[in-house]
ZAZATOR-449118 format. One record per residue (C-alpha): residue number from 1; residue in one letter; x, y, z. Coordinates in steps of 0.2 Angstrom, whole numbers, plus 5000, padded with zeros to 4 digits. Each point is the difference from the previous one (the first is absolute). Example, Ala and Ser with C-alpha at 12.3 -4.5 7.8 and 13.67 -1.06 7.14 Angstrom:
2
   num   residuo   east   north     up
     1         A   5062    4978   5039
     2         S   5006    5017   4997
END
This chain:
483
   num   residuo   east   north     up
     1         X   4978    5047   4922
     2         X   5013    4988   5011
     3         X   4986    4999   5013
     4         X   4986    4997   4988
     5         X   5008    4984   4990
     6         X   5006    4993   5018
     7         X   4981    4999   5005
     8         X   4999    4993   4981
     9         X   5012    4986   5005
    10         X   4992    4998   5016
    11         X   4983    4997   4995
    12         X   5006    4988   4986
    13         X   5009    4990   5013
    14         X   4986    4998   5011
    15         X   4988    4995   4988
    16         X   5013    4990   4992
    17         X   5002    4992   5020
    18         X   4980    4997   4999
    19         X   5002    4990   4984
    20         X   5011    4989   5007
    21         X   4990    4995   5015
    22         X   4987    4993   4991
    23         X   5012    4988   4990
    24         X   5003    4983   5007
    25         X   5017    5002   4997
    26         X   5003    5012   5010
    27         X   4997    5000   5020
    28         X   5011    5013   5007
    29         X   5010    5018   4999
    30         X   5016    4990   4995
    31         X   4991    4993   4985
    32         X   4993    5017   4995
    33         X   5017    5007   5000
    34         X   5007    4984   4993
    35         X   4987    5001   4985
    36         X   4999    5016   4995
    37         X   5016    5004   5000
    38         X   5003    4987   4987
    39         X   4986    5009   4989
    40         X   5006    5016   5006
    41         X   5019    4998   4993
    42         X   4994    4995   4982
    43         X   4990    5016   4998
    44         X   5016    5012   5007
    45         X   5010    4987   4991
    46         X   4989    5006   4983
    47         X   5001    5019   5005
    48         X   5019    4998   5003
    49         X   5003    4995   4980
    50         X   4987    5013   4996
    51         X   5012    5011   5008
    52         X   5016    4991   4990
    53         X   4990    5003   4983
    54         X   4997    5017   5001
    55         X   5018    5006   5005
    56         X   5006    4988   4987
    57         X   4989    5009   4986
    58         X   5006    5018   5007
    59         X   5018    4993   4996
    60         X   4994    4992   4982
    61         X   5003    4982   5007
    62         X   4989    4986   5000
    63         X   4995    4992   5018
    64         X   4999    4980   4999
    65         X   4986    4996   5013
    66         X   5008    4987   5014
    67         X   4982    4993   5001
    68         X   4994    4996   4983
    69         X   4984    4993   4990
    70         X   4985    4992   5010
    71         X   5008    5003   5017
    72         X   5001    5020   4999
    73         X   4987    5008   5011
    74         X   4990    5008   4988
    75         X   4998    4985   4992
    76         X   4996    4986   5014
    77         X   4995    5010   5012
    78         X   4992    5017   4994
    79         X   4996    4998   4982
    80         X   4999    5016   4989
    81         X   4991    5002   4981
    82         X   5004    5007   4986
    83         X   4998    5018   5012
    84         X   5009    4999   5012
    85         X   4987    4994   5012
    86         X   4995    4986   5010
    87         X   4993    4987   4992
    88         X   4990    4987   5013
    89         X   4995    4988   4984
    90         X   5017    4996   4998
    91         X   5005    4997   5018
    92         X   5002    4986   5008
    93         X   4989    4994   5014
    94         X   4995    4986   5012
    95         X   5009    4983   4997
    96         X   5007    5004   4985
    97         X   5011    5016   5008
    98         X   5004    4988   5013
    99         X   5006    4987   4988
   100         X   5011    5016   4991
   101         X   5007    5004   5016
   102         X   5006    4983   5006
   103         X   5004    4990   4983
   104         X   5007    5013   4989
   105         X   5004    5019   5011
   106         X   5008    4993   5017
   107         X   5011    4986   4989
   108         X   5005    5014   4985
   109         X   5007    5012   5015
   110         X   5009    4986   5007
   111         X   5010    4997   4987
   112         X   5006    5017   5002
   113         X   5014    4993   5013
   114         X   5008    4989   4983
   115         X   4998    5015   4988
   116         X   5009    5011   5011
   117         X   5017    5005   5010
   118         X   4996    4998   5017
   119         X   5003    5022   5005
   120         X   4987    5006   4987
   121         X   4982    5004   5004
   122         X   4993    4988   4986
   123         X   5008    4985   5012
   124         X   4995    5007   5017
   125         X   4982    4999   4991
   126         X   5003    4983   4997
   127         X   5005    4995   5019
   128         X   4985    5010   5005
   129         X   4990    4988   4991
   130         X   5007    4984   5001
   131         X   4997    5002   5019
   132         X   4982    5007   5001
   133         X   4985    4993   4996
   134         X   4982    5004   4995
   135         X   4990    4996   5013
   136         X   4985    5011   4994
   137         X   4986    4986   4996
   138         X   4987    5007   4990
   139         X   5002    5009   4984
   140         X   4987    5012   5003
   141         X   5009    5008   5016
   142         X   5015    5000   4990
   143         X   4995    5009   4986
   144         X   4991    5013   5014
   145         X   5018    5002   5006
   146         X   5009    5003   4984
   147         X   4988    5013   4996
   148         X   5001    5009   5017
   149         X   5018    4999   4998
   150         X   5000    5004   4983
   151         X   4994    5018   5006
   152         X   5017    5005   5007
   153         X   5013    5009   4994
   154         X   5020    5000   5002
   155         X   5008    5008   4984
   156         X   5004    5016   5013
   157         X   5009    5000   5016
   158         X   4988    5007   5010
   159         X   4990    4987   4994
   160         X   5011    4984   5003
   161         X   5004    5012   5019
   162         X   4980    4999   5004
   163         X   5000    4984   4997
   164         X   5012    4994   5011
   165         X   4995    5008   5015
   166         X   4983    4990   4997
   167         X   5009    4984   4998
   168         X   5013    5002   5016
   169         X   4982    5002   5008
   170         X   4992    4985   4993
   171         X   5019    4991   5006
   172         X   4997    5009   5016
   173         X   4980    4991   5000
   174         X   5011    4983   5000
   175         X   5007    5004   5017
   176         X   4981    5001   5008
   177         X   4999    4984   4991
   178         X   5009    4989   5010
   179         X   5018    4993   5005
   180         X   5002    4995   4982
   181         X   4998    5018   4993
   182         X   5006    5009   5014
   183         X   5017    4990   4999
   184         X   5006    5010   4986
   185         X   4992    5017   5003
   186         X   5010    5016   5008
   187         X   4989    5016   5004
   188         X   5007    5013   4986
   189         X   5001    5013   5010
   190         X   5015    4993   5011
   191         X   5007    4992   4985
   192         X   5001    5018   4991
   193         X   5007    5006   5019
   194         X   5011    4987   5000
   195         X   5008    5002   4983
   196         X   5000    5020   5002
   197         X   5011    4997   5015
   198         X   5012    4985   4993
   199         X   5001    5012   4985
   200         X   5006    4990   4983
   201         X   5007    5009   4985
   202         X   5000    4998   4982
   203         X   5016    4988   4997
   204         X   4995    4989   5018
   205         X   4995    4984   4998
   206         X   4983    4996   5011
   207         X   4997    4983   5007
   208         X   4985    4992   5007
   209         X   5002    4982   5007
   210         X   4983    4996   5004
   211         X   4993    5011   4987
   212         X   4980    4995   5002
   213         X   4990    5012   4988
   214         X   5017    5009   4998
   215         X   4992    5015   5011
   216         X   5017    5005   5005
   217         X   5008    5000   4981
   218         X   4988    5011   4994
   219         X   4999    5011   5012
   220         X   5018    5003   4998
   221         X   4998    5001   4981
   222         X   4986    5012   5002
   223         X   5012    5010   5012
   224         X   5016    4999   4989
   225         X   4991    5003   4984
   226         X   4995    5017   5005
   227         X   5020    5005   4998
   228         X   5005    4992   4985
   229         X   5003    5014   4988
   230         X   5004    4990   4983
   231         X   5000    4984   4993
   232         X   5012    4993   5004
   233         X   4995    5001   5017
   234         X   4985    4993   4996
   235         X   5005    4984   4992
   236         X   5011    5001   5017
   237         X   4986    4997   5009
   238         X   4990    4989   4986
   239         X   5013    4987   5000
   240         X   5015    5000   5013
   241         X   4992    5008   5016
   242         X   4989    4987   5009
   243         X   5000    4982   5006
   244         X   4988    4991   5008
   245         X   4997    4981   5005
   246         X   4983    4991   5004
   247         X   4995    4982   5004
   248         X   4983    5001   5001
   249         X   4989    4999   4983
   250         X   4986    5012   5001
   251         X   5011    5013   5007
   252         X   5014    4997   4987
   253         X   4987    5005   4986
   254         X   4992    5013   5008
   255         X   5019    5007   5002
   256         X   5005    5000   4983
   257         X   4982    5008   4994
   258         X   5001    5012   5014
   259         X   5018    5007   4993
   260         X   4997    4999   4984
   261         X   4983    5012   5001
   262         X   5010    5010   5010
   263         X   5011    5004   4989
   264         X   5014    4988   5001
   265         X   5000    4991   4983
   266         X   5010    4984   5003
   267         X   5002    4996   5019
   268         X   5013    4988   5006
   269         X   4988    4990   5014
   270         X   5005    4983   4999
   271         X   4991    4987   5008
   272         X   5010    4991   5012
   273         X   5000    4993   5019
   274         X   5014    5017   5005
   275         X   5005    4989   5015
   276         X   5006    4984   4990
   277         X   5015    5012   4996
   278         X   5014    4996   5010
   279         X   5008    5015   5007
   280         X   5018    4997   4996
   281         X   4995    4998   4981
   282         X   4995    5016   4998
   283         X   5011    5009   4991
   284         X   5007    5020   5001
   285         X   4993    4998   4979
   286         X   4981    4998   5009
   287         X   5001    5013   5015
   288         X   4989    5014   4998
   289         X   5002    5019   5007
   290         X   4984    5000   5008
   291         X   4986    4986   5006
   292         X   4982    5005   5007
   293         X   4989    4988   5005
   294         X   4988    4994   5010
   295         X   5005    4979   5002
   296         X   4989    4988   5006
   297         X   4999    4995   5019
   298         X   4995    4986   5012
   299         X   5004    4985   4986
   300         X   5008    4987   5000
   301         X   5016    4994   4988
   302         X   5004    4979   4999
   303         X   5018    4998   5009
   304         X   5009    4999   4983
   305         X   4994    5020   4998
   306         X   5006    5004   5017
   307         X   5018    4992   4996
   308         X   5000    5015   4987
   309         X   5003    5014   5015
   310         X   5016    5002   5011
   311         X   4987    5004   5015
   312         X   4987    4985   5000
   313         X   4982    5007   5003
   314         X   4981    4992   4998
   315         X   4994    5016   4995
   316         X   5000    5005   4983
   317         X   5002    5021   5004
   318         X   5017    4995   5007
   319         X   5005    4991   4986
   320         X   4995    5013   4988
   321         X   5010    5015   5009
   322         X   5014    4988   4999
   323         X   4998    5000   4982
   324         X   4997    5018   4999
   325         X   5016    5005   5010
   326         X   5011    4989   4987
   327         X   4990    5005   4983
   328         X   5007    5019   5009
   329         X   5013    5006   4990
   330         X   5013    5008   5010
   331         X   4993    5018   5005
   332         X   4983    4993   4994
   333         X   4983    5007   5008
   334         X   4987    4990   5008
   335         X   4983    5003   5006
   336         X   4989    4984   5006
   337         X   4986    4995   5010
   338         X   4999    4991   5014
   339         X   4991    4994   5015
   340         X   5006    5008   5014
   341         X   5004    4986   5011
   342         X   5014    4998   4989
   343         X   5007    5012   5012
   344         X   5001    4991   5016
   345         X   4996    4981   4997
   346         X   5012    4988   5004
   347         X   5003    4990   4984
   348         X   5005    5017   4990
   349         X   5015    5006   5013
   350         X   5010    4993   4985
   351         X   4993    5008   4989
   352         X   5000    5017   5008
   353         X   5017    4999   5005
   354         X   5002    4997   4981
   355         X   4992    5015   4994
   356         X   5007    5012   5012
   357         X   5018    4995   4997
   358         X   4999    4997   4979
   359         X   4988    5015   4998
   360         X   4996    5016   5006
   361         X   4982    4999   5009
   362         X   4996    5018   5000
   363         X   4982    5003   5001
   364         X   4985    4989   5006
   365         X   4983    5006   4996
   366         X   4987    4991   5014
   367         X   4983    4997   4994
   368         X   4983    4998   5009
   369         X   4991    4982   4998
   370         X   4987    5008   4989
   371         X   5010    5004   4983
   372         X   5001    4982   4994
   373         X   4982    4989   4998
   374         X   5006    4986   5012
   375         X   5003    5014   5014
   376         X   5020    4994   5001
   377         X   5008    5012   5009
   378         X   5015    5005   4987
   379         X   5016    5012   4999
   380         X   5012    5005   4984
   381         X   5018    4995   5001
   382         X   5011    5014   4991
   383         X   5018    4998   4998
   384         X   5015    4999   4990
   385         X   5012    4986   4996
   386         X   5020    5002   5004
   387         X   5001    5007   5017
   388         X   4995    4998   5017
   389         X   4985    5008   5008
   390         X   5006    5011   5014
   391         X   4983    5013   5003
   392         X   4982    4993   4996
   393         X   4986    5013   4997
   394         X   4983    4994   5005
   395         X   4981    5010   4994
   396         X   4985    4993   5009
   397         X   4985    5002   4988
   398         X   4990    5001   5014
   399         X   4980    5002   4991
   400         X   4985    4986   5001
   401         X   4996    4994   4981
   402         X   4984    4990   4996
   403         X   4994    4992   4983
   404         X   4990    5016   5000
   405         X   5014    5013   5004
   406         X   5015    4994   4991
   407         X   5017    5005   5000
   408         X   5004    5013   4989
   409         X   5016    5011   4993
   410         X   4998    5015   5010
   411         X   4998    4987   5018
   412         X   5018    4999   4994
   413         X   5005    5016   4995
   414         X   5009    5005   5019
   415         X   5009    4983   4998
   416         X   5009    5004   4985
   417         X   5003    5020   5005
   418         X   5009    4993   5015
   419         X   5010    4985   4993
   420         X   5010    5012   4989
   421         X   5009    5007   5016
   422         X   4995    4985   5011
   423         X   4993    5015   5015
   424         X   4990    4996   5014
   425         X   4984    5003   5004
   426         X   4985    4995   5010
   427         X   4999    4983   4988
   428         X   5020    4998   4995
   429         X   5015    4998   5007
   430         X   5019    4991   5000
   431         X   5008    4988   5009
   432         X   5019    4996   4999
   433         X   5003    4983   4996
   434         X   5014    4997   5015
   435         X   4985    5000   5012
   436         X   4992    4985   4992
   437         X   5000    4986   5010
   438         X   5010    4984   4995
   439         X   4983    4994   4995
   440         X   4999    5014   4988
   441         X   4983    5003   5005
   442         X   4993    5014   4989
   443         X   4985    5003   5006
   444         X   4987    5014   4998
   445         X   5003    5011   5017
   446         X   4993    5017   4997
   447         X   5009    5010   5013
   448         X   4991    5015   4997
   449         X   4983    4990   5006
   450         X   4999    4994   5018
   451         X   4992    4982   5001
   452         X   4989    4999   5014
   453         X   5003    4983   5011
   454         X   4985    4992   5009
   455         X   5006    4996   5015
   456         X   4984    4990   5007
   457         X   5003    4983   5009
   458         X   4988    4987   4989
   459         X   4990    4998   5016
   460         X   4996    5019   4997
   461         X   4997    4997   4981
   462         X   4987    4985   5005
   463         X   4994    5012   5013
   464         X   4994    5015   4989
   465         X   4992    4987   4985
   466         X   4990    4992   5012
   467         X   4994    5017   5006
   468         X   4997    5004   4983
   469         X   4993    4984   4997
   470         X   4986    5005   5014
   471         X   4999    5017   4992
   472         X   4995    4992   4983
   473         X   4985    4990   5009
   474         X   4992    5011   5010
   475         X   4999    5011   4984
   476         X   4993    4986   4992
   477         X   4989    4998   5012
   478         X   4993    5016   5003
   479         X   4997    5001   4979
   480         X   4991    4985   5003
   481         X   4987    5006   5014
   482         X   4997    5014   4988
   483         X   4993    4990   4987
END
């Protein structure tokens, strides 16, 4: 049944995607995330105080819907008779749903944010759409949307789990779509890797920085959830469990639908520039037990920012691990992507040095260039604040990823097997931190895998490619006399 409605979300989703292409608002994958997700939250929204009605009535309450009057789904949106049904003489259509949507629907939601206390759902609603907008120009599209949505169901788990496979796919689609998408997109299957091995518990509090589409704190709901074991847990995890930060807009929403479809009813995402926080401000009140993330690199912060860090740096990854090692509390797990020249360059000896004597560095994962879409070739920091490092454990992922071959769990399954007892193999092993140079070089040196030197002169190089060079022609050459 579970494999059935996933090809039922699927197929809605791709014609959905087909829809917006031939709207002028719309021009690319961002935007048909951006749009339909708005269009997509109303309708879970809706099936979410469906669900609230009918466990009042089996406790002899009465439910007072959050979304009232005109601006209910099935009265905007998917209007029903006296039956039950759909009723398309009543629907909006054209300019005049635009005009809804704009003037009255997008305004009455809003207003959410002044009705509201800022940690309930109904206000988290509000920010969502005091920061989006309708870009979706005709009102013929739209109302083909709606009603390919409206086809969807999320009154069951399994229904609202289906669903969010799809929809990490579609986030995952962003990263084909460019730097802009790609910026804030994590392949799942090393982000589920990554929290199985950091390994948060009901109680922890979770801490993403550099949140994006909040990959990292759903994954590590998703994981967590599976061991609550009452309520109490639960609202545990709903309300006082995970933390995240975002500065840029589309990714900020995007955020907070994705945690609230998955489950996570009122996130705490704020949106906010992270690295405008002075380190010495933060408090042992906001440190958190564990932070997973995946922060921005290669920017650049104004010199005021930079004035923020203890170790001055141009480069926004190195700010953010700074960050990350103060918002540790003491005895607090990390584990955080990286590019791995991090572990040599010149202007992060600092910053190493830092890490290895304030934290326990205890594992690095290395990864091939072809995980990420921008072929950046990355590793995973794992460590623990609140006592020097004195053995590192390294694992080479050492496997060729394309677009077409992805990364998946089980590429990752010996990674994890090892890490428990940090044993060596033909793709792991430890060095003691006493042999690091002063530098503290920490670089990727497999000493299980001899690397073969070329030990050509370059007047032997030039030799041999202008002997292959000659080669080349004279197979031109005799393709050409046989035509």
């Amino acid at each position: 049944m579970a494999e059935i409605q996933n090809t039922s979300f699927e197929s809605t989703f791709n014609a959905i995607d087909n829809i917006l292409r031939h709207d002028d608002g719309c021009s690319t994958a961002l935007d048909y995330v951006e749009q339909s997700s708005w269009v997509l939250f109303l309708k879970y929204f809706d099936d979410l105080e469906k669900t609230r009605e009918q466990q009042a009535a089996l406790e002899d309450k009465t439910y007072e819907r959050v979304i009232q009057g005109e601006y209910q789904w099935h009265q905007w949106a998917m209007p029903l008779d006296m039956f039950g049904k759909y009723d398309s003489k009543r629907a909006l259509v054209g300019d005049d749903l635009i005009e809804f949507v704009n003037s009255k629907l997008f305004p009455y939601l809003k207003n959410f944010t002044q009705k509201y206390a800022p940690d309930t759902l109904e206000f988290k609603v509000g920010v969502i759409y005091t920061h989006i907008k309708n870009k979706i120009s005709s009102g013929y599209n739209l109302r083909d949307l709606v009603e390919r949505i409206d086809e969807l169901r999320f009154q069951t788990s399994d229904n609202r789990h289906e669903m969010t496979k799809i929809y990490e796919d579609r986030l995952g689609q962003m990263g084909n779509a460019g730097r802009n998408g790609g910026e804030y997109y994590t392949p799942r299957p090393l982000i589920r890797t990554i929290v199985k091995c950091v390994n948060p518990q009901i109680g922890e509090t979770v801490y993403d920085g550099a949140c994006g589409s909040a990959g990292f704190l759903c994954e590590a709901y998703n994981y967590m959830h599976d061991k609550a074991t009452n309520a109490s847990e639960e609202e545990t995890l709903q309300t006082k469990t995970f933390y995240g930060k975002e500065l840029k807009g589309l990714a900020y929403i995007i955020a907070m639908m994705n945690m609230i479809l998955h489950g996570v009813q009122s996130p705490n995402i704020i949106k906010t520039n992270t690295l405008m926080e002075n380190l010495s401000n933060i408090t042992p009140s906001e440190q958190k037990d564990v932070v997973l993330a995946n922060p921005p690199f290669g920017g650049s912060e104004r010199e005021e920012v930079q004035q923020n860090f203890p170790i001055k740096s141009g480069e926004t990854a190195y700010m953010f691990l700074q960050h990350f090692i103060r918002m540790l509390k003491p005895g607090g797990r990390a584990g955080i992507v990286i590019k791995n020249t991090f572990l040599s360059n010149g202007d992060a000896v600092l910053l190493r040095k830092k890490l290895v004597e304030e934290c326990n560095l205890h594992t690095i994962l290395d990864l091939p260039s072809g995980i990420f879409q921008a072929g950046v070739r990355t590793v995973i920091l794992f460590f623990t604040k609140g006592e020097p490092t004195d053995k590192i454990w390294y694992y080479q992922l050492d496997k060729h990823f394309t677009k077409t071959q992805a990364l998946t769990e089980a590429d990752l399954e010996d990674f994890l097997a090892l890490q428990k007892t940090k044993a060596d193999s033909e793709n792991s092993w430890s060095i003691n931190i006493s042999s690091v140079n002063e530098d503290y070089d920490l670089s990727v040196k497999n000493p299980h895998k001899v690397e073969v030197k070329d030990e050509r002169t370059t007047a032997e190089i030039a030799d041999e490619l202008k002997a292959l060079n000659n080669q080349s022609q004279q197979l031109l050459n005799d393709i050409i006399g046989l035509l």
